[in-house]
C-alpha positions in Angstrom: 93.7 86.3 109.1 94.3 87.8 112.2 97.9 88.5 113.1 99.3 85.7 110.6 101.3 87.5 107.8 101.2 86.4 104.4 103.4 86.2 101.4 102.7 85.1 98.2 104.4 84.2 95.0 102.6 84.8 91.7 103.1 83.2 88.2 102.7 85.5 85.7 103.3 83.0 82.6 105.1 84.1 80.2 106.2 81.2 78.7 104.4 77.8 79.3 107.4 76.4 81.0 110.5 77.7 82.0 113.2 75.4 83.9 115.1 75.9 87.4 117.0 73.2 89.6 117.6 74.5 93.4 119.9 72.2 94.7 117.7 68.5 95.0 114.4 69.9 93.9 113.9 69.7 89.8 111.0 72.0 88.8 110.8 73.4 85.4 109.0 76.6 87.0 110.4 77.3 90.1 113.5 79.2 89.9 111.7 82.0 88.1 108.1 82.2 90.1 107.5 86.0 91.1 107.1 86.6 94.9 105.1 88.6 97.3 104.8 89.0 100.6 102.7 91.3 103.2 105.3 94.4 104.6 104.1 95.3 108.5 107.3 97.5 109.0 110.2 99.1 107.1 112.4 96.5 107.9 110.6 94.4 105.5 111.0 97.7 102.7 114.8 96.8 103.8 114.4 93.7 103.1 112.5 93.3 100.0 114.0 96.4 97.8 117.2 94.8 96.8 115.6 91.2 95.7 112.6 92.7 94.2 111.6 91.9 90.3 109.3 94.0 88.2 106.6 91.2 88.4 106.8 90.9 92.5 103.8 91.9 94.3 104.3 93.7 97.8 100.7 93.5 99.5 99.7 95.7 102.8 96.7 96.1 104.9 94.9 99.6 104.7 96.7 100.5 108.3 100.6 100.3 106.7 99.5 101.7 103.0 102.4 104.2 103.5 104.7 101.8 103.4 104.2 101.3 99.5 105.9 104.6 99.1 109.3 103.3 99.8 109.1 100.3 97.9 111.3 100.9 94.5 109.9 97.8 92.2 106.9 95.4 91.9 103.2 95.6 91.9 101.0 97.0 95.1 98.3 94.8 96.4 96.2 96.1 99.1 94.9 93.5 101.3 91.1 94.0 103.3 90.8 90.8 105.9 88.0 90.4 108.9 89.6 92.3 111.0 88.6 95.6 108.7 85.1 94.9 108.8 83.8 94.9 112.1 81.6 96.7 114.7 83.0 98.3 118.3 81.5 94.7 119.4 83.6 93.0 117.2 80.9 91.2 115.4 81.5 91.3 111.4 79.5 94.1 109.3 80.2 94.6 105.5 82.1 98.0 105.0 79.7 100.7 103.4 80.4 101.3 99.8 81.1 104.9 100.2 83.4 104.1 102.8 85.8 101.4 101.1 85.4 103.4 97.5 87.4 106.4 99.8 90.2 103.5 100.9 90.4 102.2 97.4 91.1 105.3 96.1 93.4 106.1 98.7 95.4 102.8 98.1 95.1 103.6 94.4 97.5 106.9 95.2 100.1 104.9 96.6 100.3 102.8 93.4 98.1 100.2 94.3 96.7 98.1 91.1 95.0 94.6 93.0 92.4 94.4 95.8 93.0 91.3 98.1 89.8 90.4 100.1 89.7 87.6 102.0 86.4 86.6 104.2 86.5 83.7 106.8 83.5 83.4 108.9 80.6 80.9 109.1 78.4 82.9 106.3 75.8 80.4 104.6 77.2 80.0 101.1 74.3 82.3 99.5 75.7 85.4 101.4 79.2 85.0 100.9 78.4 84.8 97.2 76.6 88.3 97.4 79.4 89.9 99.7 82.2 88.5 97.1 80.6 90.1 94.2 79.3 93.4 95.8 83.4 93.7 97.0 84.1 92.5 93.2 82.1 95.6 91.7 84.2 97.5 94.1 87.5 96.6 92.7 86.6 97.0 89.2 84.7 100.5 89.4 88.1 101.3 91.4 89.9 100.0 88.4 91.8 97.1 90.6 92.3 93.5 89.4 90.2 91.5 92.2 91.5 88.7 94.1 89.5 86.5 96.7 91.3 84.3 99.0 88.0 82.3 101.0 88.5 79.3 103.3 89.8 75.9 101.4 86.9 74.2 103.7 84.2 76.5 101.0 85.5 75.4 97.5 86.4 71.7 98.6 82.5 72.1 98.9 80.2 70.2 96.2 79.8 73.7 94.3 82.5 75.1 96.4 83.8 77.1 93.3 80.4 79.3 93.0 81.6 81.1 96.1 84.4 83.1 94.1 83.0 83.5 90.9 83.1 87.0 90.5 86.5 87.5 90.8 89.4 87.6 88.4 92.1 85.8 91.1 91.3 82.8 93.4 93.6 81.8 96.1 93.4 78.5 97.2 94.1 78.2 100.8 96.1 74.7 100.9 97.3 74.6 105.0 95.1 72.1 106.3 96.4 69.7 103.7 100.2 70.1 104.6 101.1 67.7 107.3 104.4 66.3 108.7 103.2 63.0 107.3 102.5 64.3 103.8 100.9 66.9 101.5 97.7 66.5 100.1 98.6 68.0 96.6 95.9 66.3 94.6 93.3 67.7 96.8 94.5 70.9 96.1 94.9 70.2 92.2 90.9 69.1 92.3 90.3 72.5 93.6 92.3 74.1 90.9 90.5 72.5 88.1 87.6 72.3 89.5 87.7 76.5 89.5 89.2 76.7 86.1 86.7 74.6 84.6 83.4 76.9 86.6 85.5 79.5 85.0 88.5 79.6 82.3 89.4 83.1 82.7 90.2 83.2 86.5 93.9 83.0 87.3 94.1 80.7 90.3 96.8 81.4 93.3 97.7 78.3 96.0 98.4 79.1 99.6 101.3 77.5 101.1 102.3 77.3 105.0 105.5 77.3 106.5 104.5 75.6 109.6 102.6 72.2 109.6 99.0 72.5 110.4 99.2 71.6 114.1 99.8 75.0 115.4 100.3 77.8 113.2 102.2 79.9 115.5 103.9 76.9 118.1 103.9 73.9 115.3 107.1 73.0 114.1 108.7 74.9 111.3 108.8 73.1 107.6 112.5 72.9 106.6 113.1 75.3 103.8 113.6 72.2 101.0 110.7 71.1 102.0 108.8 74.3 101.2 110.5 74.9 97.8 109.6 70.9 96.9 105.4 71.7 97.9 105.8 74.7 95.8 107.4 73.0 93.1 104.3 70.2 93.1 101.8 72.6 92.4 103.7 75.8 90.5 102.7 73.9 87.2 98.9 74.4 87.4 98.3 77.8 89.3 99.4 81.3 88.1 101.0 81.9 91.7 101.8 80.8 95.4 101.7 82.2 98.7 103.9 82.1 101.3 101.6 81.9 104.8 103.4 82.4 107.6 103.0 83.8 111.3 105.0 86.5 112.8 107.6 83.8 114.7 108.3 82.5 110.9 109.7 85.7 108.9 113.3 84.5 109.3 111.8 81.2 107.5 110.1 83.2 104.8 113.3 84.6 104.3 115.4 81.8 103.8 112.5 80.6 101.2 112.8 83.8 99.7 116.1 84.5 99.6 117.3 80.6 97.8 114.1 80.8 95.4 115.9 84.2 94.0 119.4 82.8 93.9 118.5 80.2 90.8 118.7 81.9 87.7 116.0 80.9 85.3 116.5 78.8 82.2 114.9 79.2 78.7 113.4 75.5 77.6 113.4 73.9 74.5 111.1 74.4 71.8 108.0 71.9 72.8 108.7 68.4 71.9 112.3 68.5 72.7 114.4 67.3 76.2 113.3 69.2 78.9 117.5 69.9 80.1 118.9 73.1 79.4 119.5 73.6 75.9 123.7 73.4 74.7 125.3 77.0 74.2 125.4 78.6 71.1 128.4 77.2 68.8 131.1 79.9 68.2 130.1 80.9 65.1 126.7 82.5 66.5 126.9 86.4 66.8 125.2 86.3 70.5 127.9 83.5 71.7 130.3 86.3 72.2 128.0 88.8 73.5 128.6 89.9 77.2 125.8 88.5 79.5 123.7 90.8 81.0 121.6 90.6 84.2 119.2 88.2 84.2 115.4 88.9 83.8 111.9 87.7 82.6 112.5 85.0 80.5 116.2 85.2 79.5 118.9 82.2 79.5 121.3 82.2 82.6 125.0 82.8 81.0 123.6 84.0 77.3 122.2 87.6 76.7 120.2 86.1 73.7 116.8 84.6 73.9 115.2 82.3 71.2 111.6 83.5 70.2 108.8 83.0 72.3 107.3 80.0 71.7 104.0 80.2 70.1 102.2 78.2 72.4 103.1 80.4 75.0 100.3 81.9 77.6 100.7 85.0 78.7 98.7 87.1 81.1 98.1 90.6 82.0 98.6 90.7 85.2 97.3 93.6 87.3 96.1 95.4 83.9 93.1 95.7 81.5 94.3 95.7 78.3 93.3 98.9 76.6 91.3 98.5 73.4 92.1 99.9 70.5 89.7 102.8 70.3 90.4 106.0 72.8 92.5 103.9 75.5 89.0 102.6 76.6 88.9 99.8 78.3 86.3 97.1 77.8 84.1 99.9 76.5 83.3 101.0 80.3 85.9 103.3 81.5 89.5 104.7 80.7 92.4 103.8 83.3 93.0 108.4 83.2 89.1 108.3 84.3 89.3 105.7 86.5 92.3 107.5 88.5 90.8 110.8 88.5 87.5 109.2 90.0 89.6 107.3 92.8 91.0 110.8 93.4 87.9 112.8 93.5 86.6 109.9 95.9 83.3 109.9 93.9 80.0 107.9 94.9 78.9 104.9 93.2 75.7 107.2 91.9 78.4 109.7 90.7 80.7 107.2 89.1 77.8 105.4 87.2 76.5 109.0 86.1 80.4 109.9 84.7 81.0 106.4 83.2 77.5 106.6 81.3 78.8 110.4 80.0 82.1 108.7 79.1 80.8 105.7 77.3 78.3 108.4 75.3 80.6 111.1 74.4 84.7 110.2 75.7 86.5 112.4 77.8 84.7 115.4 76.8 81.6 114.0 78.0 82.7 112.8 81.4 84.3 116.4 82.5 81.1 117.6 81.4 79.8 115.5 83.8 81.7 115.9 86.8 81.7 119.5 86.2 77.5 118.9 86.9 77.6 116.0 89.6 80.8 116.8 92.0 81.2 119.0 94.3 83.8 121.7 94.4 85.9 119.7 97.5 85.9 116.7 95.0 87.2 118.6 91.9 89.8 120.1 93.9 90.9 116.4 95.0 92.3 115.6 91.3 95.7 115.4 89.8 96.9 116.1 93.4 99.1 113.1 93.3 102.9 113.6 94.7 105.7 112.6 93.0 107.1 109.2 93.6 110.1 109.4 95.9 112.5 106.6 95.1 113.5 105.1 92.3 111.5 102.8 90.3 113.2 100.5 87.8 111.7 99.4 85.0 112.7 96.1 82.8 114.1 96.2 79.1 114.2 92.7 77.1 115.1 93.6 73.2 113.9 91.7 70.7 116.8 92.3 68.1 115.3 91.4 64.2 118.2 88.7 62.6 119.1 91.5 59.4 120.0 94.2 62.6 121.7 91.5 64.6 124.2 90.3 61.6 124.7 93.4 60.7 126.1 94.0 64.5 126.7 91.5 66.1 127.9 93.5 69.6 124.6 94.5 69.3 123.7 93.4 73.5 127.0 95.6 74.4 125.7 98.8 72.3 122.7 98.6 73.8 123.7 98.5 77.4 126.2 101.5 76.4 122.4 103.3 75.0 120.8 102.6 78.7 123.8 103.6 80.5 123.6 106.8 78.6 119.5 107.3 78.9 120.1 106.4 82.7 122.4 109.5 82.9 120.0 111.9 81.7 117.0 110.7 83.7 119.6 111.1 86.6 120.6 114.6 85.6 117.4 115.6 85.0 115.6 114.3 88.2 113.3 112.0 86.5 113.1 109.6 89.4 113.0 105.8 86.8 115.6 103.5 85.1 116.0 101.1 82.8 117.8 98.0 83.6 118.2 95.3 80.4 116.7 92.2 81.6 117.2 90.5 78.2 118.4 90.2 74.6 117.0 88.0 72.1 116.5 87.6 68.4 113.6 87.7 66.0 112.4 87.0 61.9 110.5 89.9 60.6 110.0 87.4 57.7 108.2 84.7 60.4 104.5 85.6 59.9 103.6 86.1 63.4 100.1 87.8 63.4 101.3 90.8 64.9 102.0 94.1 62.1 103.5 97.3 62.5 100.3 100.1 61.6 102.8 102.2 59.8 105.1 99.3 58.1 104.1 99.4 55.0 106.4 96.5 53.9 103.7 94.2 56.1 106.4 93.0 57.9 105.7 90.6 61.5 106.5 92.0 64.8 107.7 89.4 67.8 104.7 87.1 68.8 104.4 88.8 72.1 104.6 92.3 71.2 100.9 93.2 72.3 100.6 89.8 74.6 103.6 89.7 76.8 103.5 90.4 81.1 103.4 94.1 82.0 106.3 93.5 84.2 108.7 94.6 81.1 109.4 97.1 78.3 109.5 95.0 74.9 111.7 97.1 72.6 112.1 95.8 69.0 114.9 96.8 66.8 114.8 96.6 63.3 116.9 99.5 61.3 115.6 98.0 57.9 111.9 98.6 58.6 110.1 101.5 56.7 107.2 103.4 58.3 107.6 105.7 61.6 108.7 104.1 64.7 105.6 102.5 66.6 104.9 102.6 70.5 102.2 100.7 71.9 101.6 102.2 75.4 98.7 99.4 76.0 101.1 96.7 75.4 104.3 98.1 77.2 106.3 97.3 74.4 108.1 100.0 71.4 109.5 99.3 68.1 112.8 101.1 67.0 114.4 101.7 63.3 116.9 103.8 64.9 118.0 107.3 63.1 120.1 107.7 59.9 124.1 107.8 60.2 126.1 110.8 58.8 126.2 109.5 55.3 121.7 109.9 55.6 121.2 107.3 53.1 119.5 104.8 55.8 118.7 104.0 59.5 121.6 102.9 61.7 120.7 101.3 65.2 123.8 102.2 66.9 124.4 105.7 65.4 124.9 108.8 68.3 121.0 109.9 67.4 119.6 106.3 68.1 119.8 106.6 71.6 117.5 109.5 71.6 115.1 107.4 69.5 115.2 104.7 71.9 114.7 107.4 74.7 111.8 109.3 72.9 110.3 105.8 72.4 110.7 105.1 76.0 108.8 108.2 77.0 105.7 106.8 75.6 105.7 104.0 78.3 106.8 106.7 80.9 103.2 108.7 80.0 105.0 111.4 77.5 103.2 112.3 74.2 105.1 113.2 70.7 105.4 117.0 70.4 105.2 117.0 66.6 102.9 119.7 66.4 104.1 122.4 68.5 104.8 124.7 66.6 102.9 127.7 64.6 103.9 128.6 61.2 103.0 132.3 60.3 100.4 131.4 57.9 98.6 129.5 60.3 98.6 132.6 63.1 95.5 134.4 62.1 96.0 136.6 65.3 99.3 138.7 64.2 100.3 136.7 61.2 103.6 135.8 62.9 105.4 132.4 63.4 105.6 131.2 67.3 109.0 132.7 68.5 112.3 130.3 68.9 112.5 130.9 72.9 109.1 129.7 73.2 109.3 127.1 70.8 112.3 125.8 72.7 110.1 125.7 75.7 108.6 123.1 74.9 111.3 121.3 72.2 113.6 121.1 75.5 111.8 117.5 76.5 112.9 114.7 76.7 110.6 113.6 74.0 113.4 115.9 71.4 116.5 116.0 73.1 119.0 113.4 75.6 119.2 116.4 78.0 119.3 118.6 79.8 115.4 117.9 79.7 112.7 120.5 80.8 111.6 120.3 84.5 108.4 119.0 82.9 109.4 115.5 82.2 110.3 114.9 85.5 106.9 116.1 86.5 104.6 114.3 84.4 106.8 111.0 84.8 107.6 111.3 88.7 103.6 111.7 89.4 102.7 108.3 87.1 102.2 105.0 89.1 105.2 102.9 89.3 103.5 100.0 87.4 103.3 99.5 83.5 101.4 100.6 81.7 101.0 104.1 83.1 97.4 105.7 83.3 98.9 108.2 80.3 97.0 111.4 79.2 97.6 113.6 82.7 98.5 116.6 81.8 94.7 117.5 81.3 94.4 116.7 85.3 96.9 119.6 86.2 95.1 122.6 85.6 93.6 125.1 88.0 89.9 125.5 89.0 90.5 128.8 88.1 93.5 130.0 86.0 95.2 133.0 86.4 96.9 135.3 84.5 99.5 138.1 85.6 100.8 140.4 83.3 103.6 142.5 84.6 105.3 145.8 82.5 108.6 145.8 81.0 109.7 147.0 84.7 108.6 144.0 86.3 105.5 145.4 88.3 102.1 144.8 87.5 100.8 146.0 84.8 97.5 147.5 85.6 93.9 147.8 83.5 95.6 146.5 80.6 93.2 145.1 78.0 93.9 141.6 77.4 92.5 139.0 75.0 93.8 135.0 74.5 93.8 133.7 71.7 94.0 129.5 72.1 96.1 127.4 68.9 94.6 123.9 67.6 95.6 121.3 66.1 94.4 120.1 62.8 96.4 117.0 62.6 99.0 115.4 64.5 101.6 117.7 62.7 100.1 121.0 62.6 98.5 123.7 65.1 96.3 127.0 63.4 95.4 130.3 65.9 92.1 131.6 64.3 91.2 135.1 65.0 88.6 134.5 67.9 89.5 134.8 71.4 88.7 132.3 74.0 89.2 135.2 77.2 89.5 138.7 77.1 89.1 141.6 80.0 91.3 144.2 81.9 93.6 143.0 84.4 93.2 144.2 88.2 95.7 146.4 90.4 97.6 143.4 90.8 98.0 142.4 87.1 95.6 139.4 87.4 92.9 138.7 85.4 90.6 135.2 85.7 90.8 132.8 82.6 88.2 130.4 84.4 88.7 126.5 84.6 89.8 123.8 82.7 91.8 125.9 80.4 93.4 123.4 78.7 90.1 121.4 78.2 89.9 117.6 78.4 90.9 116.5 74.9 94.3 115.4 75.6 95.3 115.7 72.2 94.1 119.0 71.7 95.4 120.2 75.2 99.1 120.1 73.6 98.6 123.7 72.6 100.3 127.6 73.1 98.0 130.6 73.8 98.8 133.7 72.1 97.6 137.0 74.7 97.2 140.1 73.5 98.2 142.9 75.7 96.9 146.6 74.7 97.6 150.2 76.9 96.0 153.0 75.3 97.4 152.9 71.8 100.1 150.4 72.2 99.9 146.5 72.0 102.4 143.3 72.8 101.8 140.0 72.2 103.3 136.9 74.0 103.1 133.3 74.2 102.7 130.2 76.9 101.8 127.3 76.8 100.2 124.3 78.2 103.2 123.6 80.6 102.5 127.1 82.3 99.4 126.0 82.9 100.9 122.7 84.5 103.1 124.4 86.6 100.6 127.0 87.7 98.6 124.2 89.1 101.7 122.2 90.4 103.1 125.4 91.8 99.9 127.5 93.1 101.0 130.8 91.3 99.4 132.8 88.4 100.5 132.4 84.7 103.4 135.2 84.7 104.3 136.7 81.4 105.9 139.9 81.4 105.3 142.5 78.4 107.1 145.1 76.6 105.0 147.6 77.8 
């Protein structure tokens, strides 16, 4: 696309229509359509930060991928146009695989989730097919949702559509059909349908211009009503719109911008009813009084309580693969944890194939096993060394409030801001660089069968509608202190269920009692990539090694998280969480990817200095359920440490089960005739990776 700059504006539907007015233009969608737009410089970070919504897209070409790491909110699209794949003679030549699999999983470490790849040249049809779908395998063995933008001249083409099949996003390019004396929308609708109909999966994007056709950089500009009315004639059938503009034009894509995100958007009337706002709640309704809160997906301008989803909703997934239910695999091919430490290790397509196959035959296990064989030592070294985000990312909250919770308080939208406020504070205080803003507050019937159970409810009560189905660009936290059963996160679906914790009296769950909001927080630390720390402790019974129960100031070690406490948390929280991608859901499971090559243990005397030719053996706990770990009485290493103190404990200490790499080692430390034992843990390992020191425990000796 040369030097023309894009910007786009993506539907992600999460109800089937939602209602705006700006000023003369009536459009039940537009007032709440996502937007996106291609950054060339900081002043477009500047720009964008403070208007940004969880489900905006902010797209870059490979040359300006840096500039995703100041950008606070929204998705990451890198874009790959003509200009990226040519010779020194300027004539076009495919990228080699090798080549763009190293830029994908480049982009993929600055939080990149969608591939945009847009090819206009004078192929025959046959051979852009073959590129599309060779560049579509790309994307998805990179883990990134696959969006093809070709010219509007190729799918207005008898059997136009055949040209984009392989990808999960078409964008309809729509600028030769705007003209001063009209647009062409039904043109552009044929082309929609025509697509949806070759293929109902594919989400389908339109292109709009914001100069007439006649010259895109000279023609005269198309006044900023006008835009907002062309996008409003075709925001009903396509999952998002662009924004195409030249370089002279940003102040105009501004404008555009800037008006769309001043119309707050309106909930709509259950289906069959007028299409006007719906009348405010009558005084006797417990949210009537409730203080509004900022606006967000899906909620009611002036009313911090939304009505239920409508069932007939559609809702997408935007720039993530569900996970299936088994092992957070996805589609039975590859989990998003392998997919990221592949990008990282900037594997082969030979290599990636070998890994998945291991993956698919024998989980995570399997697949180290693998890499162990097929990569080389520069490409193991590559993984887990992602940086910590810098800036702030915000995440979204709606609550979904269950009507027993809500009458019994009816200030429930005001506790819960007071909750955030106070979760806010400790992520603050404890440098964990995210936030929680709440974007909504609505109501649901646990009574209302909706398809959707809690595993561990035993009363077979219904969870909201959406729960599992609703846009990534949100947390969904239901509250419901009546429920039995354990509190339920579902990481996959970016959404948690609450009971809250039990009041002073302890003869039931409050939502609102001083405990809750560490409920809420611990809850929240699922979606942040955190795992429960149940089992992280060692009775004496279960230490076959010296019969003793794991010490209270190493137990506290590890209890200090946020996943057990509202602060101070342990400086591991803010590692694990700082290091995930800034979109939900996060890739989870990555405390397996921080371990060293080769771990290292240093054992000092009670004097501080090494402790030399001591005999040394580790013992390694495991856990036998999700609520207990055992040490048996084999060791995993043993040997005599060096001059220095040191002695190796080889790679991959923690091992790749993620579940079983939540574990303490116990070392035995012997000098002649005397013997001291001490404890660490998995986050010494973490931190000996993160930091590039040895595991440090000083004896008694």
């Amino acid at each position: 696309m040369g030097k023309i700059r894009m910007a786009g504006a993506f539907i992600l539907a999460a109800l089937t229509v939602l209602a705006g007015s700006i000023e003369s233009v009536q459009c039940e969608t537009i007032s709440t359509i996502p937007l996106a737009y291609i950054i060339l410089d900081a002043s477009d970070v500047e720009f964008l930060n403070p208007l940004l919504r969880p489900t905006d897209i902010v797209a870059v070409r490979p040359e300006n991928l840096a500039l995703l790491d100041g950008v606070t909110v929204g998705r990451k699209l890198l874009l790959i146009g003509p200009k990226h794949e040519k010779t020194p003679e300027v004539r076009w030549q495919a990228m080699k695989d090798d080549e763009m699999a190293a830029l994908l999983a480049q982009a993929r470490r600055h939080g990149v989730t969608m591939l945009g790849y847009n090819l206009e040249n004078s192929f025959h049809a046959e051979k852009l097919v073959e590129r599309e779908r060779q560049v579509a395998g790309l994307a998805r063995a990179a883990g990134l949702v696959y969006v093809f933008g070709p010219l509007m001249g190729r799918l207005m083409e008898t059997g136009g559509e055949a040209v984009a099949g392989g990808a999960d996003v078409v964008v309809v390019q729509t600028q030769a059909l705007q003209k001063s004396s009209g647009f062409e929308v039904q043109k552009v609708l044929d082309v929609v349908r025509r697509l949806r109909k070759a293929n109902p999966d594919v989400k389908v994007h339109v292109q709009i211009m914001l100069r007439y056709r006649q010259d895109r950089e000279n023609g005269p500009l198309i006044p900023v009503d006008k835009v907002i009315e062309h996008i409003g004639l075709i925001a009903g059938e396509a999952e998002a719109v662009w924004l195409f503009s030249g370089p002279q034009t940003t102040s105009r894509f501004r404008e555009v911008f800037s008006k769309l995100r001043q119309a707050a958007p309106v909930v709509p009337p259950p289906a069959g009813e007028r299409s006007s706002p719906p009348p405010a709640p009558p005084k006797s309704d417990p949210a009537a009084a409730a203080p509004a809160t900022s606006s967000g997906p899906g909620t009611k301008a002036g009313n911090n309580v939304m009505p239920p989803v409508p069932r007939n909703a559609r809702f997408t997934t935007g720039a993530w693969v569900p996970f299936a239910r088994l092992g957070g695999q996805t589609a039975g091919d590859t989990s998003p944890h392998l997919a990221r430490i592949l990008d990282e290790a900037v594997v082969n397509e030979e290599q990636r194939r070998a890994i998945q196959a291991a993956y698919q035959a024998g989980a995570n296990p399997a697949a180290w096993q693998a890499m162990a064989a097929v990569l080389t030592g520069e490409q193991l070294d590559r993984i887990g060394r992602r940086q910590p985000q810098a800036a702030i990312i915000n995440h979204a909250l709606v609550f979904a409030v269950e009507a027993q919770t809500l009458k019994r308080h009816p200030d429930a939208a005001e506790r819960i801001k007071s909750m955030v406020e106070r979760i806010n504070a400790s992520f603050e205080a404890g440098g964990i660089r995210r936030r929680f803003s709440v974007a909504g507050v609505r109501t649901y019937d646990k009574q209302e069968k909706t398809g959707v159970r809690q595993p561990a409810n035993s009363g077979g009560l219904s969870l909201p509608a959406d729960y599992e189905t609703h846009p990534h660009d949100y947390i969904l936290v239901a509250m419901d202190e009546n429920a039995p059963g354990a509190n339920w996160p579902c990481p996959w679906c970016s959404s948690v269920e609450v009971h809250g914790a039990r009041g002073d009296s302890g003869t039931g769950k409050d939502m609102f009692v001083e405990r809750s909001a560490l409920v809420l927080c611990h809850e929240l630390g699922h979606m942040l990539g955190l795992p429960d720390f149940y089992a992280l402790g060692i009775e004496a019974k279960d230490n076959a090694v010296n019969h003793e129960p794991i010490p209270s100031d190493n137990y506290g070690q590890v209890r200090g998280t946020m996943m057990d406490d509202l602060g101070p948390f342990h400086a591991w929280d803010a590692e694990i969480i700082n290091r995930e991608i800034a979109t939900l859901p996060v890739v989870n499971h990555s405390w397996i990817d921080y371990q060293p090559r080769d771990s290292v243990l240093q054992v000092l005397g009670k004097d501080g200095a090494p402790l030399r030719q001591a005999e040394v053996k580790v013992y390694r706990s495991r856990r036998t359920n999700y609520y207990r770990q055992a040490l048996d009485g084999t060791p995993r290493h043993q040997g005599k440490t060096d001059d220095a103190g040191k002695l190796s404990l080889g790679p991959n200490l923690l091992g790749a089960d993620p579940f079983q790499a939540l574990c303490f080692f116990l070392v035995e430390i012997r000098q002649g005739e005397r013997v001291d034992y001490r404890w660490f843990s998995f986050i010494e390992v973490n931190f000996s990776f993160w930091r590039g020191t040895p595991i440090t425990l000083q004896s008694r000796l």
